[in-house]
LUMVEX-463662 format. One line per 5 residues: their letters; for each residue x, z, y of C-alpha. Coordinates in steps of 0.05 Angstrom, whole numbers. Layout:
N
a> X,Z,Y | ...
REM end
This chain:
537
xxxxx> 688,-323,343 | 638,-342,396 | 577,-379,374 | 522,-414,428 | 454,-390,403
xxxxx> 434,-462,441 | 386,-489,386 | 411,-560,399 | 481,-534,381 | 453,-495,322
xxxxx> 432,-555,291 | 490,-591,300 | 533,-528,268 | 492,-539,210 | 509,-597,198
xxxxx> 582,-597,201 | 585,-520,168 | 567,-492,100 | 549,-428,104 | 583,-372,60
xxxxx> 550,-363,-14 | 498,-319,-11 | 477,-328,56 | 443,-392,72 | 371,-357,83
xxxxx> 411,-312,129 | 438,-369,176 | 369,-403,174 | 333,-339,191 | 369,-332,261
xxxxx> 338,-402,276 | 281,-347,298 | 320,-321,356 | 306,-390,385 | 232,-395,364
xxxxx> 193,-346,394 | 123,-334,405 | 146,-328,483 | 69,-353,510 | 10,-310,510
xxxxx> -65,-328,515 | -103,-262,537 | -171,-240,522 | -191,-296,470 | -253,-331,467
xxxxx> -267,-307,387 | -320,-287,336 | -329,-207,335 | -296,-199,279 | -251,-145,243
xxxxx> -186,-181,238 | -147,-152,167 | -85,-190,159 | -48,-257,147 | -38,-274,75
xxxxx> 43,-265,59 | 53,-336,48 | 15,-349,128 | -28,-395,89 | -91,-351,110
xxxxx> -119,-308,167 | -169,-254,129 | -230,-226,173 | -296,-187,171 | -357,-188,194
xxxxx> -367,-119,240 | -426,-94,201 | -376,-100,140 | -416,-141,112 | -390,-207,98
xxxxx> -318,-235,98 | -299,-300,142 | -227,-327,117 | -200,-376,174 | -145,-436,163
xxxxx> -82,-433,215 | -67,-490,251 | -20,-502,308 | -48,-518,380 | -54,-586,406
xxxxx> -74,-623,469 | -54,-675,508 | -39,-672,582 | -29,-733,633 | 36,-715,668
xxxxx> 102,-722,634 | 127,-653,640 | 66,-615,612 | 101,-542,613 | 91,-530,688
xxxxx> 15,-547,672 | -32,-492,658 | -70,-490,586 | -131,-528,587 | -196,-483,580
xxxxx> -206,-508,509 | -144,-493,495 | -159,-421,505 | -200,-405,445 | -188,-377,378
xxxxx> -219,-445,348 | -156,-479,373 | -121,-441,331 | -148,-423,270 | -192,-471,230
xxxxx> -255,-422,193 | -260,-439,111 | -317,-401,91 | -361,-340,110 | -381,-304,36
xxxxx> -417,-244,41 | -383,-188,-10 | -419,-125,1 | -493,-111,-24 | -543,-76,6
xxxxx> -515,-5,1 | -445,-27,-2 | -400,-34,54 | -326,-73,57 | -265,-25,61
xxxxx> -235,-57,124 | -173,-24,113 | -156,-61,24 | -140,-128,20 | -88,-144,-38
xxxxx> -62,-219,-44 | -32,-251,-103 | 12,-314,-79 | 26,-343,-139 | -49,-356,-162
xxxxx> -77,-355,-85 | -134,-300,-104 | -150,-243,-57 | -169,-177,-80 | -225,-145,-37
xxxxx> -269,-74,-39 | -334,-47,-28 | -367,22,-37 | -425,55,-22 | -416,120,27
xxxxx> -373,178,6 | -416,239,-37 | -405,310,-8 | -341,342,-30 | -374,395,-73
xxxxx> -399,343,-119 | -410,375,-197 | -347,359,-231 | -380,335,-299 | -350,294,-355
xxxxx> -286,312,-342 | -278,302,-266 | -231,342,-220 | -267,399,-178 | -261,387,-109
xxxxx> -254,312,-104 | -313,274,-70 | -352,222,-114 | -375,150,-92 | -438,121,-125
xxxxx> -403,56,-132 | -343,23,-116 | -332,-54,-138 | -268,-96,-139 | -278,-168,-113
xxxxx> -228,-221,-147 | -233,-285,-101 | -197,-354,-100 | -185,-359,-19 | -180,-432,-24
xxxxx> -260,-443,-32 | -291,-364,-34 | -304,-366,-102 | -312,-304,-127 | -282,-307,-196
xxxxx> -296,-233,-227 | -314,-155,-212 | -299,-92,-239 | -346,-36,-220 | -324,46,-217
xxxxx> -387,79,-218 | -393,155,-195 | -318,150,-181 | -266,159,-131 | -210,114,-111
xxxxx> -179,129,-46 | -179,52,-13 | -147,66,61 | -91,23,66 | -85,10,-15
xxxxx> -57,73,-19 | -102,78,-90 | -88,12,-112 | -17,-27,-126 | 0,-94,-150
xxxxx> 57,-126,-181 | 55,-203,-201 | -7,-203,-246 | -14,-130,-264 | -65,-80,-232
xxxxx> -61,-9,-223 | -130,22,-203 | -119,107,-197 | -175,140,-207 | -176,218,-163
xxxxx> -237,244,-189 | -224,220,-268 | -153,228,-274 | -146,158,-293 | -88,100,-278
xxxxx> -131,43,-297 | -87,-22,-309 | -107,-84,-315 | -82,-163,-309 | -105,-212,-268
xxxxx> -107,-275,-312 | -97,-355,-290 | -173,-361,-294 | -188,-306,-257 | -208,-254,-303
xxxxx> -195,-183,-296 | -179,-158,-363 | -165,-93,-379 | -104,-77,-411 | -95,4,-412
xxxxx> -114,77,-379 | -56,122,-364 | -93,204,-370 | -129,239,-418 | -105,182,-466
xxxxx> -33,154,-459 | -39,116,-528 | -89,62,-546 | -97,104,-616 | -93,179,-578
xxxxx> -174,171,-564 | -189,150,-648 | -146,207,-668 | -168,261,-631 | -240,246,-644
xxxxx> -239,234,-720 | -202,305,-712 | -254,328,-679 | -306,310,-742 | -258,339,-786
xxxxx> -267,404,-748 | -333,402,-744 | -341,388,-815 | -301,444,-825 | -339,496,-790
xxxxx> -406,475,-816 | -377,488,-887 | -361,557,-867 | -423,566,-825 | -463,559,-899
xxxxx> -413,602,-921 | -427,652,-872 | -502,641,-839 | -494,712,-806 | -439,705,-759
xxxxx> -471,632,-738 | -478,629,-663 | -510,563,-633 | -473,549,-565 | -516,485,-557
xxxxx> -455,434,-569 | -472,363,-613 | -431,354,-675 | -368,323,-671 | -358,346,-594
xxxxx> -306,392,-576 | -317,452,-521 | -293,426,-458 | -261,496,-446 | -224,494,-511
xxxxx> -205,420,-505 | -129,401,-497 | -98,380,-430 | -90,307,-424 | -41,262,-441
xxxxx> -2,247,-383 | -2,325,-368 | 22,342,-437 | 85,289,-436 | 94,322,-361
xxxxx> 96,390,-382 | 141,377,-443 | 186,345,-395 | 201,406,-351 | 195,449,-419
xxxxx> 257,401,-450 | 296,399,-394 | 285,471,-378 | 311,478,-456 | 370,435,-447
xxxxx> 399,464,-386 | 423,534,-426 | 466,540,-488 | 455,618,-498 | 386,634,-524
xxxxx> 380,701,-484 | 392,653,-421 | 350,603,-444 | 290,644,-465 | 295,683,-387
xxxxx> 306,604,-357 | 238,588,-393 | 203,652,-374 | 220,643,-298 | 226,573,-288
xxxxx> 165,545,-334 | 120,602,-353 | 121,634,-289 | 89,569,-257 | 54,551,-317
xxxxx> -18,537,-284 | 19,509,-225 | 38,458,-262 | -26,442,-294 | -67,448,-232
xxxxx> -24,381,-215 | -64,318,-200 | -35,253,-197 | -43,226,-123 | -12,161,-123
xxxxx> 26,104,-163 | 68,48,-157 | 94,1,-205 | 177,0,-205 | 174,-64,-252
xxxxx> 127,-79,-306 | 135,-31,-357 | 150,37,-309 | 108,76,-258 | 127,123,-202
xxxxx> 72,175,-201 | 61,229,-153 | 35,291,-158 | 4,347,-121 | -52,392,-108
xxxxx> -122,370,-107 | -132,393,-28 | -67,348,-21 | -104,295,-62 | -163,282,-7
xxxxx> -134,297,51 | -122,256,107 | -49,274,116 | -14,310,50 | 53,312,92
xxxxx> 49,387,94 | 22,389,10 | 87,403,-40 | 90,345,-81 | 120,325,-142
xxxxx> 143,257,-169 | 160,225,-236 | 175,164,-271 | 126,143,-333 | 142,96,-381
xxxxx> 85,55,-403 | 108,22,-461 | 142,92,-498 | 93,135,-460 | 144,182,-444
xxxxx> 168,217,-364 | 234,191,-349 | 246,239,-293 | 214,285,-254 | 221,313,-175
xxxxx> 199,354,-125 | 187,317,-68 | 233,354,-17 | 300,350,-80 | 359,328,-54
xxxxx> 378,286,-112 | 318,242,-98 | 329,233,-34 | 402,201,-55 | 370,153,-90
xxxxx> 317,136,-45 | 381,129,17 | 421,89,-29 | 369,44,-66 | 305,45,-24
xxxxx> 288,-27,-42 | 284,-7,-109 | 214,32,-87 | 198,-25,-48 | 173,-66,-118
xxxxx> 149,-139,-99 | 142,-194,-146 | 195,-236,-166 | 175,-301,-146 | 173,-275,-68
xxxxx> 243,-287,-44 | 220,-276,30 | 199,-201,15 | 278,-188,2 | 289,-187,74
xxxxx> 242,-146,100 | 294,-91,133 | 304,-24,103 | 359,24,117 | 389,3,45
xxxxx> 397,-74,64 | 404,-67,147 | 461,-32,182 | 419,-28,242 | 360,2,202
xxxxx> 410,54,165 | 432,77,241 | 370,88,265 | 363,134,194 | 427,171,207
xxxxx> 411,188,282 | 345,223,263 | 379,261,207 | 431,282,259 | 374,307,309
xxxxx> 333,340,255 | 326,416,256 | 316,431,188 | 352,388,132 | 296,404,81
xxxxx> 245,383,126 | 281,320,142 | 282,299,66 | 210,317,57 | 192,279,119
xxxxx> 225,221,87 | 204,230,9 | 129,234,33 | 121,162,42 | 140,149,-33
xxxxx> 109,113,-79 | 102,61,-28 | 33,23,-11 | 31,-41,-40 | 30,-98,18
xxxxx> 43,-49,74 | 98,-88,104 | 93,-157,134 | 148,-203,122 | 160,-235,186
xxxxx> 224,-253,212 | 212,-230,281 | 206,-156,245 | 285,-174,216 | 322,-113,253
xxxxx> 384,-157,242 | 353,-211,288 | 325,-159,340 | 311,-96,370 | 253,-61,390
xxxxx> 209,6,399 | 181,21,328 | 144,67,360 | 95,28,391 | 108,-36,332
xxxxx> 146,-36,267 | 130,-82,196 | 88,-31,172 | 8,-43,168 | -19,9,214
xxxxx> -66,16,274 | -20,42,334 | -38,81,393 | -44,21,448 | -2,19,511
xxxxx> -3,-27,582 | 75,-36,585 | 90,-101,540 | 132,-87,475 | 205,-121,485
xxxxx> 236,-162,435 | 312,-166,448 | 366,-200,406 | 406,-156,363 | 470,-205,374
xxxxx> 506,-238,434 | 477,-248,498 | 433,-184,477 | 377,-222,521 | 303,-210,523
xxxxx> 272,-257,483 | 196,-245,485 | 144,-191,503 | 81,-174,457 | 22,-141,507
xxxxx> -43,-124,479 | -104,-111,513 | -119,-155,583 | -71,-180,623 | -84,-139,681
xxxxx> -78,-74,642 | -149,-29,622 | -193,-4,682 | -209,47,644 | -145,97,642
xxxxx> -192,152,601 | -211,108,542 | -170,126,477 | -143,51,465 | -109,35,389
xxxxx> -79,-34,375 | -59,-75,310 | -7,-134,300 | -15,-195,255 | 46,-228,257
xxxxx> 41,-293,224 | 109,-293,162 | 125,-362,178 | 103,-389,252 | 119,-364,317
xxxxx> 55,-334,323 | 14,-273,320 | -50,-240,340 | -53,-171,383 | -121,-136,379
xxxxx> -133,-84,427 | -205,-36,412 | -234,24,438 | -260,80,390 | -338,66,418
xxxxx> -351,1,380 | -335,-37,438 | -313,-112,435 | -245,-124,412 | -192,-150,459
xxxxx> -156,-208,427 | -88,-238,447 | -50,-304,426 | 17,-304,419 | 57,-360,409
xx> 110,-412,414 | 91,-463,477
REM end
């Protein structure tokens, strides 16, 4: 039946109507089609700043300082002015109006990094519930061929220091730091960092290390557990009081037998690195595959040639595995991914084979384990993708934040690309490679809801990343009848760049509530920034 998208008679339907069970938030979301940010204010008068992100509950807009120094945290607040005639839409914006201090209110400047230290621009993590914001700085990246010593990973770069900033956004408080020293944590769009409600995960390349911690009411980060060469809080206390008992043991028979003593240098009580066990995590990995391998053959002869081909064949493939990435799935399981450590520090690890599995934190066992191009994974991930899309609970307007498991429009799009791919295999490695999931990569606005409109994802989509910058404006259309356009999104100036030769990227900060966002439009030779306003006249 044919409803008028006329606001006016939208609010009236709502009166008169319940909506089906189940889809209230649906029938108030399409209130968007009406609101639009359908006004744009070109080339901003605004600070020179670095603009991040809105915080997911639009509360605040998160900037820094361009010598990523200092971080400025700004209130928004909707534009007002007042205007003499009665119909005050044919009038142009007054000049005042024009500038970024009529929209957004500025709370605080703090400065984060130290001396040697400079913000990652690209990690900002935001816990809602509590209103803290989790912030990073680091000191330049070491050379690649940094000694791998106490137990680091050869071939992964070291930074002198990196340090975790835990901040209440309501006053800039900075409420408590945790420090990685001689350490590597890969920061570019959290991709090394993941939360979920008040728990922490912190992967550590060059160590090895899933550090997790819990980010109390007071602000405290307290460390609760490391997930590597220990998976057990009692693995550490065991192995080393074996250790003693070993090296009690061959001192006994070194005064048994003072000829055949050879010094190799080592204190008491320490084990040879190069006779030292793998670590925990690899261990449960590789009896995994071993038990599985096991299970799949009845017939010893079978069994015993399974194992030889399938296991011991890529025995040191497996153990060459370093863990890349990790998610949380809920609070007591991780999804972990594998791979190679060239994969590990590369820019793009697209083209790396990867593996992933499912650790249990609480029986410290894998649950499963996959190759990232297995078909069986990729079923799961087509039927059940917001599984791997792990928000917290108290969130509810995360839930609709399209994906081709909750939007029919979403699982076309999916479909047609599978149809036009070449190579099948390809296709599901394609799609496998952006799991596990960065945490806070999407933004939840409702003018990103593919069920309420339509446009290029090439040139915009939900996800948090810089996009290569165009002149034509980006079309919003509406997915339902009259199909109409509803609003256009340009960056850069109005009258398109003079400068056809410069390399131009853009970013989008849509705000999650308001009819409003920010388009920011820079060149890749530290020019100025070109800011837009968009938003609902």
């Amino acid at each position: 039946m044919y409803r008028s998208s006329n606001i006016v008679a939208r609010i009236f339907n709502r009166q008169i109507r319940t909506p089906a069970p189940g889809t209230s938030v649906h029938h108030a979301r399409r209130f968007y089609e009406n609101l639009v940010p359908s006004y744009t204010v070109y080339e901003v008068e605004c600070p020179d700043h670095w603009f991040r992100k809105f915080t997911d509950d639009g509360q605040y807009l998160v900037s820094f300082s361009r010598n990523h120094q200092e971080l400025i945290v700004y209130r928004p607040r909707w534009l007002s002015f007042s205007c003499k005639d009665e119909d005050c839409d044919k009038h142009d914006l007054p000049p005042r109006a024009k500038r970024f201090d009529s929209f957004f209110t500025q709370l605080y400047c703090v400065p984060l990094a130290s001396c040697n230290e400079l913000i990652c621009k690209d990690f900002f993590l935001y816990l809602e519930s509590k209103q803290f914001g989790l912030f990073a700085t680091s000191t330049a990246q070491g050379h690649h061929e940094a000694p791998a010593v106490g137990g680091a990973v050869h071939g992964v770069p070291s930074i002198e220091k990196i340090t975790f900033h835990l901040l209440r956004l309501e006053d800039g408080e900075i409420l408590d730091k945790k420090v990685f020293c001689n350490d590597y944590v890969n920061l570019a769009h959290n991709m090394g960092v993941f939360l979920y409600d008040d728990l922490l995960a912190i992967v550590s390349l060059r160590y090895q290390t899933i550090h997790v911690l819990q980010i109390r009411d007071s602000g405290n980060l307290v460390y609760v557990r490391a997930i590597g060469e220990f998976c057990r809080e009692d693995d550490e206390l065991f192995l080393s009081s074996n250790a003693q008992g070993m090296a009690f043991f061959d001192k006994n028979k070194q005064h048994q037998f003072p000829g055949n003593h050879v010094d190799n240098h080592m204190p008491q009580g320490q084990t040879n690195p190069e006779n030292s066990f793998l670590s925990g995590i690899k261990q449960r990995l590789l009896s995994f595959i071993f038990q599985g391998l096991w299970n799949e053959e009845r017939d010893e002869t079978l069994r015993i040639q399974g194992l030889r081909k399938k296991f011991y064949f890529h025995f040191q493939d497996y153990v060459d595995l370093i863990i890349w990435k990790v998610q949380f799935l809920d609070r007591h399981h991780l999804l972990i991914k594998f791979g190679s450590v060239d994969g590990g520090v590369a820019r793009n690890a697209d083209h790396h084979p990867a593996f992933v599995a499912v650790y249990n934190m609480d029986t410290t066992e894998i649950v499963s384990f996959y190759q990232n191009s297995a078909d069986e994974l990729y079923l799961l991930f087509d039927q059940f993708c917001d599984h791997f899309h792990a928000t917290s609970r108290n969130l509810m307007y995360m839930n609709f934040i399209s994906s081709h498991s909750n939007n029919i429009h979403a699982r076309e799009q999916l479909r047609s690309i599978k149809d036009k791919a070449s190579n099948p295999s390809q296709f599901v490695k394609k799609m496998l490679a952006s799991l596990p999931f960065s945490c806070q990569s999407q933004s939840p606005s409702p003018y990103f809801d593919q069920s309420l409109f339509r446009f290029d994802d090439k040139l915009i989509s939900a996800t948090d990343r810089h996009r290569q910058s165009t002149d034509h404006p980006i079309k919003f259309i509406l997915r339902r009848y009259p199909y109409s356009l509803k609003f256009k999104i340009k960056p850069g100036p109005e009258a398109g760049c003079m400068d056809g030769r410069a390399k131009k990227i853009s970013s989008f900060l849509f705000h999650p509530i308001l009819p409003l966002a920010l388009s920011v439009q820079q060149t890749l030779f530290l020019q100025p920034s070109v800011v837009n306003i968009h938003f609902r006249r």
